[in-house]
Every structure is written in structure tokens, then in C-alpha cells.
N, C-alpha and C positions, 0 to 999 in steps of 0.2 A: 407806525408799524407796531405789528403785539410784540409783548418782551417775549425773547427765546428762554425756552426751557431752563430752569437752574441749573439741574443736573445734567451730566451728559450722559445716554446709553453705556453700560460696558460691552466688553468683546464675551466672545463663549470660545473660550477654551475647554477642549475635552467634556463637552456638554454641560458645563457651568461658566457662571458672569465672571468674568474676570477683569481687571484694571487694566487701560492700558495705557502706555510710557510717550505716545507719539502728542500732536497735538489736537487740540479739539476740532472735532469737524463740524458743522453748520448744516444742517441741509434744509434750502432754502424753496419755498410752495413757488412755482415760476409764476402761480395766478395770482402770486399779491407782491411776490419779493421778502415774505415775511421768512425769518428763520422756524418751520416745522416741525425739527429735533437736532438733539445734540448728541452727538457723537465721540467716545473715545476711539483711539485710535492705536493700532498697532505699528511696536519698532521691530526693528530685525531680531530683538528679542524675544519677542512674543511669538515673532514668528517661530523661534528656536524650538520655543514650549512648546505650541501647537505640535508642529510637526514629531516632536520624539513624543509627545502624549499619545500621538497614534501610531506613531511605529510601535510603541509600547502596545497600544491596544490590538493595532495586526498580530504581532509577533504572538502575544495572548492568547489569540482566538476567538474574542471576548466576540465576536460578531462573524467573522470569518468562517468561524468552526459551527455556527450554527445551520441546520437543516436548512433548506430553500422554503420548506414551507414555515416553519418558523420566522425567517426573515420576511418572508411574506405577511405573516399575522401580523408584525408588526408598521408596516410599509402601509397595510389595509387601515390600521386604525390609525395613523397617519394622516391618509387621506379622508377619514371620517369627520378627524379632528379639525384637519385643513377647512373640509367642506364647513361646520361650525362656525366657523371665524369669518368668514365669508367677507363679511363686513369690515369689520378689525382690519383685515386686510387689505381692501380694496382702498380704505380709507388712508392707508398708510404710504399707499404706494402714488394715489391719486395727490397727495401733498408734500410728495417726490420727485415728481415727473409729470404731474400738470395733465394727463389721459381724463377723460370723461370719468366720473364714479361708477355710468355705465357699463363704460370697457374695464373699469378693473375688478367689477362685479365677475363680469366674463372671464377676466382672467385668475380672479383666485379660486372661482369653478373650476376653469381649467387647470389647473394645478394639484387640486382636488381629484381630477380623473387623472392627471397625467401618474401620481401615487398611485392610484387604483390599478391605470394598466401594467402598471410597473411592476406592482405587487403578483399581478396575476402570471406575468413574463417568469419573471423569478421561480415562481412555483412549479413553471412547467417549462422551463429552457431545458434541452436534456443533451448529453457529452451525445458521443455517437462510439460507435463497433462500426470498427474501418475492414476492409477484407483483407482478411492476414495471407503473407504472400511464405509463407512456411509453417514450424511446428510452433506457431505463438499466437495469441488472441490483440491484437492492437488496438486498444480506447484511445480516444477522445476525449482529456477531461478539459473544462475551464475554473483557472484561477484567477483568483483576483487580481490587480494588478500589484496593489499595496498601500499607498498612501499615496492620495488622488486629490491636486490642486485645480480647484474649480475656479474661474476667472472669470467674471458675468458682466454685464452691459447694465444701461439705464434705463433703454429705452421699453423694455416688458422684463421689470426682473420676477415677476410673481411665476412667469412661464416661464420664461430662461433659468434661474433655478433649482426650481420644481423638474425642467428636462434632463440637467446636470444630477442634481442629487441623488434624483429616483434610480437613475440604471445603476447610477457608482454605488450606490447602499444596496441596491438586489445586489449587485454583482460580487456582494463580499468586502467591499473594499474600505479602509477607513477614510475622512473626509475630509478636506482642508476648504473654506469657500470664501474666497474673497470678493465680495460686491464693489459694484461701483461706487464711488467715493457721491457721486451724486444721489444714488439711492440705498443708503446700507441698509434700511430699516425692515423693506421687504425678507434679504436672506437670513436676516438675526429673528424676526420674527418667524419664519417658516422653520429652520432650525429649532430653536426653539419646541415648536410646537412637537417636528420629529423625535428632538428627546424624548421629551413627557410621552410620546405613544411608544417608547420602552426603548429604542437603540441604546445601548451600553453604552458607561462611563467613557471617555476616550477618543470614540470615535468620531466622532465630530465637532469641529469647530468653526467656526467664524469670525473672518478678522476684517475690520474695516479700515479704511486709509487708501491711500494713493497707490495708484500703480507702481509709480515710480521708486516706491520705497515698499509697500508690502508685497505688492506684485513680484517685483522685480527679486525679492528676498524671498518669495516661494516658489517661483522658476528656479534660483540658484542652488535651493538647498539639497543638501547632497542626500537627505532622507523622504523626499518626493520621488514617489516611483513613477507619473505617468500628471500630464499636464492637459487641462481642457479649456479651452477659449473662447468667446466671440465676443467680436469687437472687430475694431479698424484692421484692415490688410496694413498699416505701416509697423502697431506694435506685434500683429500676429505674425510676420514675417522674423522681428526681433525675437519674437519667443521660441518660433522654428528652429534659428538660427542658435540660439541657448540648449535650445533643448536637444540638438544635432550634436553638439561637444558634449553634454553629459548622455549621448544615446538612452536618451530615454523617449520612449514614446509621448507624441502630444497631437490633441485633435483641436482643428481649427473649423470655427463656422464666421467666415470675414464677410467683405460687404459685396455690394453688386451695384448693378447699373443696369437692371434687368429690361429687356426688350420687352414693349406690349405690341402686338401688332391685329389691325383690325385690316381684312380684306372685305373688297366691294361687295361679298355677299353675304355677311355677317347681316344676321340682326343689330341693325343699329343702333334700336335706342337699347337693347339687353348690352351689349357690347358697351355704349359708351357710358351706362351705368357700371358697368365691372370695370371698364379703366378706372372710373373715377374714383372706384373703390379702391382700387389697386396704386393709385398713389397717394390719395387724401385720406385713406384712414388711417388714422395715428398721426396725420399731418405730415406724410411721407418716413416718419421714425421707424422706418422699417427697414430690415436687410435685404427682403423682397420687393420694394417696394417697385413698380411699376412706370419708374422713371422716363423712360424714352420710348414715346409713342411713335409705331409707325403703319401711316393709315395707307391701303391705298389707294392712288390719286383722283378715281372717280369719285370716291367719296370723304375725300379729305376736308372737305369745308361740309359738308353736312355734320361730320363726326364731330368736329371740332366748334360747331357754333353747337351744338349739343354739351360740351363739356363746359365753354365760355360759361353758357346760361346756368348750370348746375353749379361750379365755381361762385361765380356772383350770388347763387342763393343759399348756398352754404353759412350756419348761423354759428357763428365762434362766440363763446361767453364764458362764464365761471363753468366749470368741473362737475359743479354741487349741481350744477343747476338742468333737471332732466331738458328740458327746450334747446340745449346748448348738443351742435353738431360736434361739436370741437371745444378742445380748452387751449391751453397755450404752447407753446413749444416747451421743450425739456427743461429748459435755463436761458438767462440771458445771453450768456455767453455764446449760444448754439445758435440765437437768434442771430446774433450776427455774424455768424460764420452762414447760413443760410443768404443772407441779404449782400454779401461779398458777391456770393455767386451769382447772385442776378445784378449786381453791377455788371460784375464783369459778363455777361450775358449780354446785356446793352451795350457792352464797348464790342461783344465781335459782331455785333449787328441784327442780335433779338430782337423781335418787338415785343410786346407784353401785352398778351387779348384781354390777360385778369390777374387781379391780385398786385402782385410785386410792391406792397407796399403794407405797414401794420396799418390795422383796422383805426378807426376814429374813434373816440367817447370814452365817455370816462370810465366805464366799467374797465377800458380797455389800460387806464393810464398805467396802472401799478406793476403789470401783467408781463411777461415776452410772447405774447401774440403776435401771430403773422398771419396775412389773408392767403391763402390755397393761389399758386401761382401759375399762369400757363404761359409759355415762351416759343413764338416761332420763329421761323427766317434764322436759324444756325443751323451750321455745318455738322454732321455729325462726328467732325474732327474736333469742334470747339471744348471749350475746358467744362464749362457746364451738362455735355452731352457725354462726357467720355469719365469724371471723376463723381466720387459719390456724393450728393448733397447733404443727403440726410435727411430729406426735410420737403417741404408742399412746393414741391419747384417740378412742373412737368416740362419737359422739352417733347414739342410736335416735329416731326420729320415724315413728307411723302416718299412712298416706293412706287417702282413703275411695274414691277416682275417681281417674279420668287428669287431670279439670282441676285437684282438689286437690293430684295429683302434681306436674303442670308447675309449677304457682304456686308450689310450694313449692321445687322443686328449681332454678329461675331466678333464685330471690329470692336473688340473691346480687352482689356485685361480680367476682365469679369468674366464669371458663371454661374450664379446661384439659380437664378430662376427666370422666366419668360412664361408668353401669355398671350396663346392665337385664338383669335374670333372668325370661324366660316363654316357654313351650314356644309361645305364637303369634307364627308370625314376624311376621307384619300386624302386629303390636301392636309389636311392639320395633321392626318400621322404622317408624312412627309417629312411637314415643316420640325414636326416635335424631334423627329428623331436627326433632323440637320443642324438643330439648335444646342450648341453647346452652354448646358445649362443642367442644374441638378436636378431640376424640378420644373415640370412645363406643364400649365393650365390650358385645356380645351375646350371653349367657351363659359370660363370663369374663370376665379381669381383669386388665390390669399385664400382660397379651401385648404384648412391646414389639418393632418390625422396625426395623432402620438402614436399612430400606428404604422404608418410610412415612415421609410427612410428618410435622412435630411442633410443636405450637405452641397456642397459648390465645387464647381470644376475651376480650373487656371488658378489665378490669385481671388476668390471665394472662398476656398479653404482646404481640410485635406480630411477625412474620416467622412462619417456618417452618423448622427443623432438621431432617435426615434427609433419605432420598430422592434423588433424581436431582435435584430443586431447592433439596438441601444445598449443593449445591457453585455452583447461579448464586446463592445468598445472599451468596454472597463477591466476585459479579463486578457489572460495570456494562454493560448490555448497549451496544452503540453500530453503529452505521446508517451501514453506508457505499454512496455511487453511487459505479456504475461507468457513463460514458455509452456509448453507440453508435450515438449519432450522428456521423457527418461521415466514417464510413469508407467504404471502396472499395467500389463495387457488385457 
């Protein structure tokens, strides 16, 4: 193994490197096992600073009080900057979370636009003149919330982020961002770069560490005005739950179990290339991801030895390496929380068409690779069809009908997203609009716009990200009279 870095990163408090008191973090490339950077870490001190750094910078105005298109200039050159780094980036996140160099090409682009639309939201969101019901003029303005704890995942923090950051910085507000302890390096680098394109001393920070301790210490803190999340429905539940006693508002984006369903008269082979998109890209590391297939039954064994074959030729290899379909899962650790569930898969009476097992060779020895999994003959009561994986584990399920479809595709504690394949459109706006789901594909899949709303119904989550009402996520709307009465005739 290569020796880990000497030093370890610092934290960015109030837009500068700061020390921090916790212990050192490791983060480990899941393609070699090797430590990739070193990380300090934040205690509930640090947290302390952070948070009155910005309340200090709110209450200032140092950012707040600036014009929208002002904060726009800077959100733009931001995204300039972003765009620049391209590389930098992609390579930081790629020996974080083990994603092709390809995809994180794509996603620190994406990042790069998500600033740009944000910048552009900002400049032109506008309050409203409500129709006054007497002798007074009644506006519409929005405010920021105030100091905005941002909570991010591992599995895309270049996007996840970039989604978080952009609306909470248009929208006024000062910043608190705590990354996944698995990938800090994406949001201290992106940070970072948002300084240097001008946001004021203060306003934002960056603390890396655990949940359970920095997380759980900027939920608590009584100078957070408003909490954003995504991640597992067990800790978004607990943050709900926190953040209900200190009534403060908080938006969750949690996980899913989302429905794909392919009917008899769907283009086949377009259809069973979008499923396979829809759960094997990112190796299922997706919130979206397109876990439970349900085909129906005249054509459930064509759809499905279509998928077998494209599984089986799926090339998994190094990251770096452009030929490589896939790199390895997130971490060890994940790997076998993924390989639990196709045991238990086989204990309620899966069979396994492909995959379920990690790849052979040596490139593969050092690595948490797993081969792209397909699972049939379960119930779609079983624990592998009904909880989330995370991860390249497809469960196949036939329907007989549309009522058989719904019933089955509803039956879940989930909503985030679903995903119908049939050449009649009556039938898919039907099915879309029966589908309790935040976001529903009509013969495609994982089409993702910064400009559409984004969010999940049930336990998925509770607000909306993205869109023109990404950015009032972060404000508080507030009602001002103006009279006119008592003036001169």
C-alpha cells in the first residue's frame, strides 16, 4: 500500500483553513484500499465557531444585504471557477468513492452548471404584489433563512453539494456544510473554490467528521436556523425528529426502492437498456435507482434474458481506466452490506440469473468490487424487494394487469421515483399519475434537470430541491402592509 499523506487537510471555518481538535480521518480509494487524503476533523467546538462565525456574518449583512444580482456575479464566477478545475475535481472525488473518472468528469461539469443556474435563479426570483383586500398595498418578500446546515452523502458529493450550496448562497443565507465522513475532500474543495470567487469572510464553512458527532452537533445547535439532508430515511427520520423540538425547519431528500416497470408493448430492447441504466449506473449508488423491476408477463423472459446478457458484459476495472464500465463500490464496508442482501435473497428463495458474487483477477484483489446483480423468484414482500440496497442488486417481479402493477409498485414505505416503458401514452400518463413517486420517467430514466423540482413522497423525504423553488427552500417568505390610507386627496 502507498504511505497516506503526512499532513492532514484542515476544516474552513468562516472561509479560512482552520485546525481541527477531533481525530484524523483517513479516506480510503475503495479501488486499491489505499489511504487517498487525510483529514482533520471537527469537535463540538468547532462546531461552536463555525456556527456564531455565521451568525455573525448574517446578522452583518456581509452577504445577505447584498443585491441579488450581485450575489449572482459572484455564484457565476463560481461556477467559472468550478468549470476550471474540472479535473482537480473529478480526480478527488474518483479516490473517494471509487465512480469512473468518467462520471466525475460529468459530475464536476455538472456542478459547474448547477452554480450557473443558480446564479441565474438568484438574479431573477422576484417577491410578488398580492391583491390588497383594503386601503394597503400587500408584498411578498423572501428571506433568507439564516444559518443553513448542509448534511451531504458519498455517493455524488460533486452534485449533492453543488445542489445544496448554490440555492442556500443565492438565497442569502450563511453556510454550514458537513460532508460525508467518507468523502470530505469534494465539499472542502468546492468551498473553497466558492471563497476565492468573492463570498465574504464568514459565510461559509466546512467541517468534516462523523455524523454522529459533527452532524449530530449542528442539528443541536441552537444558532442553525434551518437543516438540509440526504442520506438514509433512519438518520433523516432522527433529524426530523430534532429538528421538530427546536421548530426549526428542515428538508430531507432520503432513499427509495423505486419501481421500473416495463409493459408488453414497450420497446424492448430501448426499455431494457434504460432499466439497466437505471440500476447499474453508479452500481446502484443511487437514491433513484431503479431497484425493482416489474415486467409484464408476456414479455418477462425476453426483457430479462436481455438484461442477464448486458450484466454479464458489463466491464468493471480501475476508475482511471477509460474501458472500465464501472469502478468499485464506495468502501469496503458497503460492499458487504450489499452482499448481506443477496444472501439473505437466496435464503427467501432468489435465484440469481447474474452477478452475486465479486469479480475474479487480480486487478480486482485490492479493490470492493461487485459484479451488477439480477435476483428472481422473490416475493415482493421479501426484505431485498421492500428495503434499500444501495447498490447493483436488481430484484425481477412479473405483473399480470395495471391493478396488479399499482398494488405492487405502491407497496412500499418509499417515493422518490419510478419508471414506465409503453408506446401508449394514455397508459403511462395513467400509470404516472397513479404512481406515488416524486419524479416518474416515461420511456427513460435517471434524465436528471437543475431545473425540475426534486424530492420523494412517504418516508423519501419532505421539501423539494432543484428548480426556481430551490432557492425559496432556503428563504422564509414574509408579508409586509404598506397603508394608504390618511393621505392627501
Amino acid at each position: 500500500m502507498n504511505a497516506p499523506p503526512e499532513m492532514p487537510a484542515p476544516l474552513l471555518i468562516a472561509g479560512e483553513d482552520a485546525p481541527g481538535t477531533g481525530p484524523v480521518l483517513d479516506a480510503i480509494d475503495p479501488a486499491t484500499g489505499d489511504v487517498s487524503a487525510r483529514y482533520q476533523t471537527a469537535t463540538p467546538a468547532e462546531v461552536d465557531a463555525a456556527v456564531h462565525a455565521a451568525r455573525a456574518a448574517h446578522e452583518r449583512g456581509v452577504w445577505r444585504d447584498k443585491k441579488p444580482h450581485e450575489r449572482a456575479t459572484i455564484l457565476f464566477e463560481a461556477a467559472r471557477r468550478i468549470a476550471d478545475q474540472t479535473e482537480t475535481l473529478a480526480t478527488i472525488q474518483m479516490r473517494q468513492n471509487g465512480k469512473t473518472l468518467t462520471e466525475c468528469r460529468a459530475q464536476a461539469k455538472a456542478a459547474a452548471a448547477t452554480f450557473r443556474y443558480f446564479a441565474s435563479v438568484c438574479e431573477t426570483l422576484e417577491g410578488e404584489l398580492t391583491t390588497p383586500r383594503g386601503d394597503y398595498l400587500t408584498l411578498t418578500v423572501y428571506e433568507p433563512a439564516g444559518v443553513v446546515a448542509l448534511i451531504t452523502p458519498w455517493n455524488s458529493p460533486l452534485t449533492m453539494e453543488a445542489q445544496k450550496l448554490a440555492p442556500a448562497l443565492a438565497a442569502g443565507n450563511s453556510v454550514i456544510l458537513k460532508p460525508s465522513e467518507m468523502t470530505p475532500g469534494c465539499g472542502l474543495a468546492l468551498a473553497r473554490i466558492v471563497c476565492e470567487a468573492g463570498v465574504p469572510s464568514g459565510v461559509l464553512s466546512v467541517l468534516s467528521g462523523t455524523g454522529a458527532i459533527v452532524g449530530d452537533a449542528l442539528v443541536r445547535h441552537a444558532g442553525v436556523s434551518m437543516i438540509s439532508f440526504t442520506g438514509g430515511t433512519m438518520t433523516g427520520r432522527t433529524i426530523a425528529r430534532l429538528a421538530a423540538e427546536r421548530l426549526i425547519p428542515c428538508a430531507l431528500e432520503l432513499g427509495g426502492k423505486s419501481p421500473h416497470i416495463v409493459f408488453a408493448d414497450a420497446d424492448l430492447d430501448r426499455a431494457a437498456e434504460g432499466v439497466f441504466g437505471g440500476i447499474f449506473d453508479a452500481l446502484g449508488q443511487s437514491c433513484v435507482a431503479g431497484s425493482r423491476l416489474f415486467v409484464e408477463r408476456p414479455v418477462y423472459r425476453a426483457i430479462v434474458d436481455r438484461l442477464v446478457a448486458r450484466a454479464e458484459a458489463l466491464r468493471l476495472g480501475p476508475p482511471t481506466d477509460p474501458s472500465s464500465d464501472q469502478g468499485p463500490l464506495a468502501s469496503f464496508g458497503h460492499r458487504e452490506r450489499v452482499e448481506r442482501y443477496v444472501a439473505l435473497a437466496r435464503e427467501d428463495g432468489g435465484r440469481i440469473l447474474a452477478g452475486g458474487k465479486r469479480p475474479l483477477g487480480s486487478v480486482f484483489e485490492r479493490g470492493a468490487y461487485y459484479r451488477p446483480t439480477i435476483i428472481e423468484g422473490l416475493d415482493n414482500k421479501a426484505r431485498a424487494c421492500r428495503e434499500e440496497i444501495f447498490g447493483p442488486v436488481l430484484c425481477v417481479l412479473p405483473f399480470d394487469d395495471e391493478a396488479d402493477l399499482l398494488a405492487q409498485a405502491n407497496d412500499t414505505s418509499y417515493g422518490l421515483a419510478a419508471g414506465v416503458w409503453t408506446r401508449d401514452t394514455v397508459k403511462a400518463w395513467r400509470i404516472a399519475r397513479r404512481l406515488e413517486a416524486g419524479t416518474v420517467w416515461i420511456n427513460t430514466y435517471r434524465e436528471l434537470s437543475i431545473a425540475a423540482p426534486f424530492g420523494g413522497m412517504k418516508e423519501s423525504g419532505l421539501g423539494r430541491e432543484k428548480g426556481r423553488q430551490g432557492v425559496r427552500l432556503y428563504t422564509q417568505p414574509k408579508s409586509i402592509y404598506l397603508s394608504l390610507a390618511g393621505g392627501s386627496p
